[in-house]
N, C-alpha and C positions, 0 to 999 in steps of 0.2 A: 373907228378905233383911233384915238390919240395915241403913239407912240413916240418913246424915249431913248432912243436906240445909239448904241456904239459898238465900231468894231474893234477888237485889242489883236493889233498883230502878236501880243508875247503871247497871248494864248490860244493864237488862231481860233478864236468864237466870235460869234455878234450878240450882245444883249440888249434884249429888250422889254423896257415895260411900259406894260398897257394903262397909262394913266385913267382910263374910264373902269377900268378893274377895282386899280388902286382904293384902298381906301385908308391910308395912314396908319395901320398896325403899328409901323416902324418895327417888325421882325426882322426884315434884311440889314437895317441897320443895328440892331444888337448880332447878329450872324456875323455880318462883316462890316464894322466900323470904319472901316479904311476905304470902303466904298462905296456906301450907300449914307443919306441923308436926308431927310424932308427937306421940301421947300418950303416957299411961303403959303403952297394951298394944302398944305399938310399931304405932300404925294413923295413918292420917293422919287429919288433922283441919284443916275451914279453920278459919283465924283471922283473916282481912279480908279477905271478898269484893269491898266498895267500892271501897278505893284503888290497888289492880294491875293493870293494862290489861288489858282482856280478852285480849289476843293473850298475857299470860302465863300467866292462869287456862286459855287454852284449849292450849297449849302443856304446859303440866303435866297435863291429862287425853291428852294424846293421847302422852306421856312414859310414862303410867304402864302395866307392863309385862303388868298382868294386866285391862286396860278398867274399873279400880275404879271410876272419876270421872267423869261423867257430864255435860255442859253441855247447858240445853235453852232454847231463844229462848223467848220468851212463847206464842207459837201451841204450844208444845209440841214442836217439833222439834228432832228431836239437832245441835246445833252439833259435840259433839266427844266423845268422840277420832270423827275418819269412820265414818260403818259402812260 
C-alpha cells in the first residue's frame, strides 16, 4: 500500500490516501477544491488539510468512488468514507 498521509491538528484527524486504490476520478477535488488535487501521475494528492471544513475533507472521502481516502479521529477511528 502506497500512502499519502497528513495529520491536521485544526481537525484533530489523519488523512490518508491509498495511491494504489487511486485511480484519477478527481471526485475529491470537485468535493473539496481547496484540498485535494491530481498530480503528475493523475492521483490525488491533499494540498491544505488546515483551512477546508472538515464536512469538506470528509465529504470528499466518502465521494471517492474506489474508498482511496481514508479520514481517522485521533483515537484512531475511521471518520470516513462509513464502513
Amino acid at each position: 500500500m502506497t500512502l499519502h498521509e497528513k495529520v491536521s491538528a485544526a481537525h484533530a484527524v489523519t488523512l490518508q490516501i491509498d495511491h494504489e486504490l487511486c485511480s484519477g476520478f478527481a471526485d475529491c477535488v470537485e468535493a473539496a477544491p481547496d484540498a485535494f488535487e491530481l498530480n503528475e501521475d493523475n492521483l490525488a494528492v491533499l494540498v491544505d488539510l488546515e483551512e477546508p471544513p472538515l464536512e469538506a475533507l470528509v465529504g470528499a472521502a466518502e465521494s471517492c468512488p474506489v474508498s482511496a481516502i481514508l479520514i481517522f479521529g485521533e483515537d484512531g477511528t475511521q471518520l470516513a468514507p462509513e464502513a
